[in-house]
N, C-alpha and C positions, 0 to 999 in steps of 0.2 A: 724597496726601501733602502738607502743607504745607510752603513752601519752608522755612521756619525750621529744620523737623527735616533738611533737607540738611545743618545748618552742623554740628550737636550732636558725631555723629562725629570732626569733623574737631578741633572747640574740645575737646575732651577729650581728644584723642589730645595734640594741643598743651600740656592743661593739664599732662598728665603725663608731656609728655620735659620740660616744663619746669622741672617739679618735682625730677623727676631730675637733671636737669642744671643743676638751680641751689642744689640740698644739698650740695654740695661746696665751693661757692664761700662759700656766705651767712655760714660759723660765726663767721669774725673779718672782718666787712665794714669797711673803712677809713672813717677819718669824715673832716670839713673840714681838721683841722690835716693830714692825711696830705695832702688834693685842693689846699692851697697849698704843702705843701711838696714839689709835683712841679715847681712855677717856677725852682727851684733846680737841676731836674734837666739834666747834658750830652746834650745829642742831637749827634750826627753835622751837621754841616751847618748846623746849626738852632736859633734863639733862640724859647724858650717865653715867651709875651708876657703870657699871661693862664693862672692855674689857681684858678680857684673853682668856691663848689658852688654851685648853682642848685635851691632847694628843690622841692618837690615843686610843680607845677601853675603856678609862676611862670616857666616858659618864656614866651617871648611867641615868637610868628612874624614878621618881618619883612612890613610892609605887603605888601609887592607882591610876595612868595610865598606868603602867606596868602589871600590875593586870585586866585593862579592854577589856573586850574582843570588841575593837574596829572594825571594818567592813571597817572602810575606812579610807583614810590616813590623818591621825588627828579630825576625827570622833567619836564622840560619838551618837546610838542611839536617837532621840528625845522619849521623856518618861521615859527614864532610866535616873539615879543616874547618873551626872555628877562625871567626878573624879576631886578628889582635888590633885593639882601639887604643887609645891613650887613658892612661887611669883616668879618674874622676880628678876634678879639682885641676886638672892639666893643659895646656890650651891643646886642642887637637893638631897633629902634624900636615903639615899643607897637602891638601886634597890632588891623587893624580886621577887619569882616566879610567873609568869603568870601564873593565873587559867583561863579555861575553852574558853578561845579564840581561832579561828581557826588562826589568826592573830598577832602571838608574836613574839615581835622583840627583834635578838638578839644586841646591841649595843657596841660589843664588837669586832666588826669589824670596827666600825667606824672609820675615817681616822681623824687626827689630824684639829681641826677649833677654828676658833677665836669666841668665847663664847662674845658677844656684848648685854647687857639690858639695854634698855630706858627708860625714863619715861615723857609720853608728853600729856603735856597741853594746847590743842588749844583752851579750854575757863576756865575761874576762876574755873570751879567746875571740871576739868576733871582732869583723873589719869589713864591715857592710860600707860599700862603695854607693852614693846613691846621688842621682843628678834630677836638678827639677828645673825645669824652663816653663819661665811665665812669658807668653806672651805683652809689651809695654802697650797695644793697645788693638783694640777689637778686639781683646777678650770675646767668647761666648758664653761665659760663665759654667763652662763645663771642662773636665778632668780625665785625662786618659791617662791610663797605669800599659804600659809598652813589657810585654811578655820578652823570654829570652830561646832560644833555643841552643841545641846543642847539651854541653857540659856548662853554660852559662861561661861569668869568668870576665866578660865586658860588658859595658856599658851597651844597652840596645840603640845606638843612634838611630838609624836609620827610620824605625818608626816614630821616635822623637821628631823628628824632621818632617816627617808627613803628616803626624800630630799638630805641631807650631804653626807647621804652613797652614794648616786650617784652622787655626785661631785655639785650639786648646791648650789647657795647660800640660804639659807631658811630662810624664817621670819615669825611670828607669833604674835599675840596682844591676852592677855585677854580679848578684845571687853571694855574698860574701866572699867570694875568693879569685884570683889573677890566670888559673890555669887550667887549660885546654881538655884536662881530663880528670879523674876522682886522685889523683895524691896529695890533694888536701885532708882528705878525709884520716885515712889512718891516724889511730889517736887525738882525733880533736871532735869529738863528739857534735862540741855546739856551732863548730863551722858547718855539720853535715845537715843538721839544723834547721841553719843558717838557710843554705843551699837547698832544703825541701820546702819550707816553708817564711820561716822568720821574716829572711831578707824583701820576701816583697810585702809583709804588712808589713814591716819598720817601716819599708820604701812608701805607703801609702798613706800611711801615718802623719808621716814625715813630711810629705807632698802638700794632704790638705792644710797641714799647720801653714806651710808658707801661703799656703795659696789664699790663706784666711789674713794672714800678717798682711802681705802685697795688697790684694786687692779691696781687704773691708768686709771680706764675704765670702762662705762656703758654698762651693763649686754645685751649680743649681744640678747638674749629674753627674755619675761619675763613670767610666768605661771603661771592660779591663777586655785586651785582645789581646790574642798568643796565638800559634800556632807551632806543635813536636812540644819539648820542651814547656811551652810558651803555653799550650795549650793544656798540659796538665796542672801547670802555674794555674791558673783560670780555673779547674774544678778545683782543686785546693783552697783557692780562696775564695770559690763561693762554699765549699764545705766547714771551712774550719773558721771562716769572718764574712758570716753571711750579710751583713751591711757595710762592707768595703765598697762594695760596685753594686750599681743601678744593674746594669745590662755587662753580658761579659760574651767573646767569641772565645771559641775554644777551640782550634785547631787541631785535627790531628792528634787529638792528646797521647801521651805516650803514660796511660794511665790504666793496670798500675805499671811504674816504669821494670817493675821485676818481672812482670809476665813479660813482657812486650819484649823484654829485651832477651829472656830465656826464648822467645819465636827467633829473633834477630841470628841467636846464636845454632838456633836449629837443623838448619840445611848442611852448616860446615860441618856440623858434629855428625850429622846424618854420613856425609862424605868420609866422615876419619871410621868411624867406626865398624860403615857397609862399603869398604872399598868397589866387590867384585858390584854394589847396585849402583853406584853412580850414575846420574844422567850425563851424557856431555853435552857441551853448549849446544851442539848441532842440533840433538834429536829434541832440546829447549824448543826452537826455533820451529820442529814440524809438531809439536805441541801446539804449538802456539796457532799455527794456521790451521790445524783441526778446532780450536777452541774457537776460533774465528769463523770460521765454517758453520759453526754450529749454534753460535748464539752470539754473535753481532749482526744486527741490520746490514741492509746493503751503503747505508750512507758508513754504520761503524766501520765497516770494514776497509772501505775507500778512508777512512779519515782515521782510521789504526787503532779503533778502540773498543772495547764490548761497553754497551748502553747502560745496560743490567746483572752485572755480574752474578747478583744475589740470586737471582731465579734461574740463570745457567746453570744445566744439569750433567754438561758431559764429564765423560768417565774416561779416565788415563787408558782401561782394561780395551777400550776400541781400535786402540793403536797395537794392540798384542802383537809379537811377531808369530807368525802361520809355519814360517820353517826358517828355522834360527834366527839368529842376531841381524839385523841390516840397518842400513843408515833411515831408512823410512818407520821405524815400527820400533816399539819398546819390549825390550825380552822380561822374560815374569818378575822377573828382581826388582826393574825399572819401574816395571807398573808397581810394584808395593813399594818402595821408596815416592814417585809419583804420588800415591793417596798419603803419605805422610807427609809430604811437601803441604799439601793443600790442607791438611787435617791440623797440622802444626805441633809442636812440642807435647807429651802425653806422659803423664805421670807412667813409668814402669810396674810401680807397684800395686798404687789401685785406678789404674786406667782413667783416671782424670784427664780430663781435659784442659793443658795450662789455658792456651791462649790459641788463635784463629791463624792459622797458616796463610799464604800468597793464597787472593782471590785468583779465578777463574780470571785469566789474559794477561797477569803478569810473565809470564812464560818467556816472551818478547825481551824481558828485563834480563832473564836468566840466561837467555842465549847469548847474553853478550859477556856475562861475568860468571856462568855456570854455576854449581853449586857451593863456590869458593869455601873460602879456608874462617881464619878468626875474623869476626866482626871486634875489630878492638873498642868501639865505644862502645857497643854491649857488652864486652868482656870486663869492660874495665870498671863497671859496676859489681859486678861480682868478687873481682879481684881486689879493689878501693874500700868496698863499703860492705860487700855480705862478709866477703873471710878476711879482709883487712890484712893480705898478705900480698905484698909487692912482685910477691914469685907463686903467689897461687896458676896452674898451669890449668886453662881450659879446658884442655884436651880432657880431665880427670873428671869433667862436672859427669855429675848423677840427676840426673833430674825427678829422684826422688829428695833425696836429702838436701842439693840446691834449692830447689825451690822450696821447702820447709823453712831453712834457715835464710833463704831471703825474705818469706813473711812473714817471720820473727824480726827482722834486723833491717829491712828498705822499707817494708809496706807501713809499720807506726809513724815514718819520716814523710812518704812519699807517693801514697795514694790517696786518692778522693774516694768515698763512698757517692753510693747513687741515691742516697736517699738527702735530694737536698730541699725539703719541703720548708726548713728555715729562713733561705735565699730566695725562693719563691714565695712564702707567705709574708716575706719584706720588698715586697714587690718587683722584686728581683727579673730577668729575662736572662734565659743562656740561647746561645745560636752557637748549636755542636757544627760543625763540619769538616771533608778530609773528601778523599780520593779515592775511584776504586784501582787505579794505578800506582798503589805502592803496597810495602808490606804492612802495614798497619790496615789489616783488615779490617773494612767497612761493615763485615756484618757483625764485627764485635762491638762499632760505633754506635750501630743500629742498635743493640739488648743496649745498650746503657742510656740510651735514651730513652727506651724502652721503660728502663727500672727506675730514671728518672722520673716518668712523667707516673709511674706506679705510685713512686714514693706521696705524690698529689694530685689525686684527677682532677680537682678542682682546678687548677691551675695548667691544667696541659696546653692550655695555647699559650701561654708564656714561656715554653719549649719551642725550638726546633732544630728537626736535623738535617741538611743537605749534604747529598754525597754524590760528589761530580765524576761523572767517568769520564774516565781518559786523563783523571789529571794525578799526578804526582803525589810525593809528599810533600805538603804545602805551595804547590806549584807545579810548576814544569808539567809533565807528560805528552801527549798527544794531543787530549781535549782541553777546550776552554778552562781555564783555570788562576784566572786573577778576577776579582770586583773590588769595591769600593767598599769595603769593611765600617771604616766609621760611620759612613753614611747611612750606609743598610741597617746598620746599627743604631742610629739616633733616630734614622724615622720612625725605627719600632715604637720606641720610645715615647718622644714626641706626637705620635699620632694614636699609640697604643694598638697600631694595627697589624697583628705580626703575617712577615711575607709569606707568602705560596711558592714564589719563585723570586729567583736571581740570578738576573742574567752576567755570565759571565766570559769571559774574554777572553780568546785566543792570541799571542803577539807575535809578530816575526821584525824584529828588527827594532823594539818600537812601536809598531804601525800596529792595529787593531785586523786581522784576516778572519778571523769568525766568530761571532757570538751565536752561545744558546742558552736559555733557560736552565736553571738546576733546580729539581723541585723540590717543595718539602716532603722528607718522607713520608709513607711506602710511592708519592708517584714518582713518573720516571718521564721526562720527556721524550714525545713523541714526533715524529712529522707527522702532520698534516695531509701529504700526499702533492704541494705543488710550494712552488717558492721555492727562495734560493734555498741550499740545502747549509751556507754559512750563514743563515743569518736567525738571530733569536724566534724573529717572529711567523717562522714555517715551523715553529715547534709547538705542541700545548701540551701541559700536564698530564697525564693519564695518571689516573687510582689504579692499584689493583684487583 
């Protein structure tokens, strides 16, 4: 089978709820005079700065989001260089060429929409940034709320743009504030706020108001997708506005962001503090091929990835060295730093468990950047927003008394609880998913879906969780690791049938090199035994 005829099903099933759902909207589509006379429109809180149309294919992308090689839709990496967009209300600076992304969009397709930036102040110190583009026609009468990742700070274009192209209405917030990293926060309480929650129900708020003014009519669904960042965004707002969003994807959430980022910080402080047990990159790397040896398939290990991380059993203690130190073998220091790598951050005092260390085959990762030093976007949370000290020095955390007083001072801001039987009993759908190739360990993803779907059995297939090996954080990795998010998402929806599987996509260049199934949790894709070994349909689900 060739991969192309994987997609055909899928682009047809699309073309036709689309159609569906966009012949109700299209028969009196609003034109310019209507998309400037919403600048005159009252919002709650909030002054409409700019309302124009933006013709068809004259969108431009802001250089240095056009330039990033984003993984998910309006996603940036957590660790990596946020990009800097044009404020809200601004025209975007003329688009140059996207380097090195497998995910560059072209905007030149884009169909003709009403260009709308807000700016709203739900307390004296806030300056919530927020952009709403309405599609001028073929509407589908449905609403996507565009997640942010990173430290927020821009506008999420880039999902906006893959939103419009497909006929939604799309809206996105700078999360209140312009900058790269937490020194907003010091002393401004309701920007922090802002930035955990506020900024995207203002931003949602805000959205259907226009989306009601424009078009005569509230958004027959609404959809909220994130991923890192984005993805916490997404349990937050189905925890604290559980009838914001029909359906919501949640990426990678980085949820709570205090533990996750107390993991983030672990390895380097492990480093500062057991200098003589450091791993060096090298003996990463024969990690790595023993981890490989031991529980990846013969197809994973040709394609550089363990399948199942969660049921890999090996033990650092194998590699022991037998007579002294050598470049093949771990000396006994290495093996007990080794089980704390994977065990992850541990309360000192009463042996708690913060948060889930590097899954089983990330080791690959580490041979290339070792146990390194500060993670400054995890640090900078602690340093911005727990001790609100510009010169708070890392090196000094405790991971008794840090993490105490970050769940006194992040977690009322910026964690979701799992018990969201409110979002669910309003008919609500989440689709968790992430990666077992990055540090956001997947089987912490797995207990929270877990406690999710505890919170209401009744409702457990309106849950699901996939966890793709081999792929990144929100992307990249070895294994397949891109789909069709809105899609996947509306069929649920629209058909009430929720997936088993989703097949997703490997890219080199662009070009699609190999698909496979990601199942819904606990199964795990299998071969079959014959068939191409890149292609979705030599794989089927296995239970466990």
């Amino acid at each position: 089978m060739k991969l192309s005829n994987l997609f055909k099903p899928v682009q047809l099933a699309s073309l036709l709820l689309m159609a569906a759902g966009s012949s109700a909207f299209s028969q009196q589509a609003p034109n310019s005079t209507a998309c400037e006379a919403l600048a005159k429109l009252a919002l709650p809180n909030s002054t409409i700065t700019m309302a124009q149309v933006v013709q068809a294919g004259e969108f431009k992308m802001p250089v240095a989001q056009a330039a990033a090689a984003s993984p998910a839709q309006g996603q940036a990496p957590a660790g990596q260089q946020r990009a800097t967009g044009a404020p809200a209300g601004q025209p975007a600076p003329a688009a140059q060429p996207a380097t090195g992304g497998e995910r560059q969009l072209d905007t030149s397709k884009m169909p003709a929409f009403c260009r709308i930036a807000v700016t709203s102040k739900p307390s004296a110190d806030s300056n919530i940034k927020i952009e709403v583009w309405l599609p001028l026609s073929d509407w589908n009468g449905k609403f996507y709320g565009v997640g942010n990742g990173g430290w927020g700070g821009t506008i999420p274009y880039r999902g906006m743009v893959e939103g419009v192209s497909q006929h939604y209405a799309a809206a996105g917030t700078d999360t209140g504030h312009d900058v790269g990293n937490g020194t907003f926060i010091p002393g401004h309480p309701e920007k922090f706020i802002d930035y955990g929650y506020r900024a995207d129900h203002e931003m949602t708020l805000r959205a259907k108001e226009l989306i009601k003014a424009f078009f005569k009519s509230d958004p027959q669904h609404s959809y909220w997708i994130g991923c890192s960042l984005g993805g916490m965004e997404a349990l937050v707002e189905a925890d604290r506005y559980p009838k914001d969003y029909d359906a919501i994807i949640a990426g990678a959430p980085m949820n709570p962001m205090s533990m996750f980022n107390a993991e983030q910080i672990w390895n380097g402080w492990l480093a500062l503090k057991f200098p003589d047990s450091i791993i060096p990159p090298a003996k990463f790397a024969v990690m790595h091929e023993a981890v490989m040896k031991a529980c990846a398939t013969p197809i994973g290990q040709k394609q550089g990835f363990v399948e199942d991380p969660g049921s890999c059993k090996w033990d650092p203690a194998s590699l022991l060295c037998k007579n002294g130190d050598a470049p093949d073998c771990l000396t006994a220091a290495q093996v007990t730093t080794a089980h704390k790598i994977y065990e992850g951050p541990v309360n000192p005092r009463t042996s708690e468990h913060i948060f889930p260390g590097i899954p089983l085959g990330l080791e690959g990762n580490m041979a290339q950047r070792g146990m390194g030093g500060e993670s400054k976007i995890a640090t900078d949370l602690y340093r911005y927003a727990v001790y609100q000290d510009p010169n708070w020095d890392w090196t000094t955390m405790d991971y008794d008394t840090a993490i105490t007083k970050a769940r006194q001072v992040v977690d009322p801001v910026m964690r979701a609880g799992s018990n969201l039987k409110p979002f669910l009993e309003s008919g609500g759908k989440l689709l968790l998913h992430g990666g077992w190739a990055e540090n956001r360990n997947g089987a912490e993803l797995a207990q929270y879906f877990k406690d999710v779907v505890k919170s209401d059995p009744a409702k457990a297939d309106d849950v699901r969780l996939f966890l793709a090996p081999g792929m990144g954080h929100c992307g990249g990795g070895n294994g397949p690791n891109t789909f069709d998010k809105l899609t996947t998402l509306d069929t649920w929806v629209t058909t009430n049938k929720a997936p088993e599987q989703i097949v997703m996509s490997k890219l080199d260049g662009g070009k699609v090199v190999r698909t496979r199934p990601t199942c819904a949790y606990p199964a795990v894709a299998t071969y079959k035994g014959s068939g191409s070994e890149d292609e979705a349909s030599s794989f089927y689900c296995k239970k466990p």
